[in-house]
C-alpha positions as semicolon CSV with decimal commas, in nm:
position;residue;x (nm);y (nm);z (nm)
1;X;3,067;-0,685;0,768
2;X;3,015;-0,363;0,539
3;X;3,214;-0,046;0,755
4;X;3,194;0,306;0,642
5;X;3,433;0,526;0,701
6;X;3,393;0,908;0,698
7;X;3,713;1,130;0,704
8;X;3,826;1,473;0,595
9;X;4,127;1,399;0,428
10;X;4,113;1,187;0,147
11;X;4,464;1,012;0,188
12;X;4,420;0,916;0,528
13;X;4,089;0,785;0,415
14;X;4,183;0,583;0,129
15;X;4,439;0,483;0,383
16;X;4,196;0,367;0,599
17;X;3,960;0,144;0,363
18;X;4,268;0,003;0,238
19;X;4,395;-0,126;0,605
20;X;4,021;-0,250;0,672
21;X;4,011;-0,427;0,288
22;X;4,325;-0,602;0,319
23;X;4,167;-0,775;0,692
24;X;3,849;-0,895;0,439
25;X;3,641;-0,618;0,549
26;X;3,389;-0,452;0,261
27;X;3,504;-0,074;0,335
28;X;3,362;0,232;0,160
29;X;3,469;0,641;0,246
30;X;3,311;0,923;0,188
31;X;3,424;1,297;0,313
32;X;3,049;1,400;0,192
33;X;2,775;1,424;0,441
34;X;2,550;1,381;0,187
35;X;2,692;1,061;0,038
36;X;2,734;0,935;0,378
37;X;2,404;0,911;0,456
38;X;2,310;0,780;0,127
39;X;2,552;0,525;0,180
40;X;2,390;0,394;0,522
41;X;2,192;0,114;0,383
42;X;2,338;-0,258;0,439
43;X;2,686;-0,075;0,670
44;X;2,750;-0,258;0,991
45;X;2,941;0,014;1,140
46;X;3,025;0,361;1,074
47;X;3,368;0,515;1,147
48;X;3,441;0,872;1,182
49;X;3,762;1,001;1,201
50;X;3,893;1,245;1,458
51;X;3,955;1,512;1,176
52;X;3,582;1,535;1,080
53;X;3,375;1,852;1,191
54;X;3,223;1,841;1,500
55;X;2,919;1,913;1,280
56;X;2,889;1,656;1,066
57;X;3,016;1,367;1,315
58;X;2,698;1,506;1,568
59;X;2,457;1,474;1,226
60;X;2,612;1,134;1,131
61;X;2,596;0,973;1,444
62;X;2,234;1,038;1,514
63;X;2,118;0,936;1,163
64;X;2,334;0,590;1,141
65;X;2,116;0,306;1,286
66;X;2,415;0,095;1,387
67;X;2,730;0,139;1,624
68;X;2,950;0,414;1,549
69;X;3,335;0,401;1,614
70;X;3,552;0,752;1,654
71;X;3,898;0,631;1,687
72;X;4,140;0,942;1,758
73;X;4,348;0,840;1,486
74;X;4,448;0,653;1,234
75;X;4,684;0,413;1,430
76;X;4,375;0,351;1,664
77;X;4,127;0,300;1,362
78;X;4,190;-0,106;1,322
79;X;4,171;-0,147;1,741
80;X;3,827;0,044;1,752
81;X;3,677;-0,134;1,449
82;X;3,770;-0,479;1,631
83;X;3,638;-0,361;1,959
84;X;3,302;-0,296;1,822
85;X;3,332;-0,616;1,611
86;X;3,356;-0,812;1,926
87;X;3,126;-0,601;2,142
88;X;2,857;-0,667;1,794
């Protein structure tokens, strides 16, 4: 399963892709709209974090084909990517 996670802060995101990696998951991150959308091909899932503008997560969500997960934070990212996982 390829997951993409979108976030604003690049820590937490690199944080992120790292806790999804080390579970066998092929994570990528962007924080650029742009990129993010380039990057929809062949990704499973899309995650947004809760820091993201309102914006962006309205633009990204209509344009990803798949299931999109917003967990409210970090701590919550890993329970909503396995609650699409078995929901998929």
């Amino acid at each position: 399963m390829r997951i993409l996670v979108v976030d604003h802060d690049p820590e937490t995101l690199q944080q992120a892709i790292a806790q999804l990696g080390n579970l066998g998951f092929d994570a990528t991150g962007t924080i650029d709209e742009g990129e993010a959308q380039g990057l929809f091909p062949g990704h499973d899932l899309l995650v947004l974090a809760s820091g993201v503008d309102e914006d962006i997560k309205a633009t990204l969500t209509g344009a990803f084909p798949g299931p999109v997960a917003t967990p409210r934070s970090r701590r919550t990212l890993l329970k909503s990517v396995r609650h699409h996982i078995l929901q998929g």
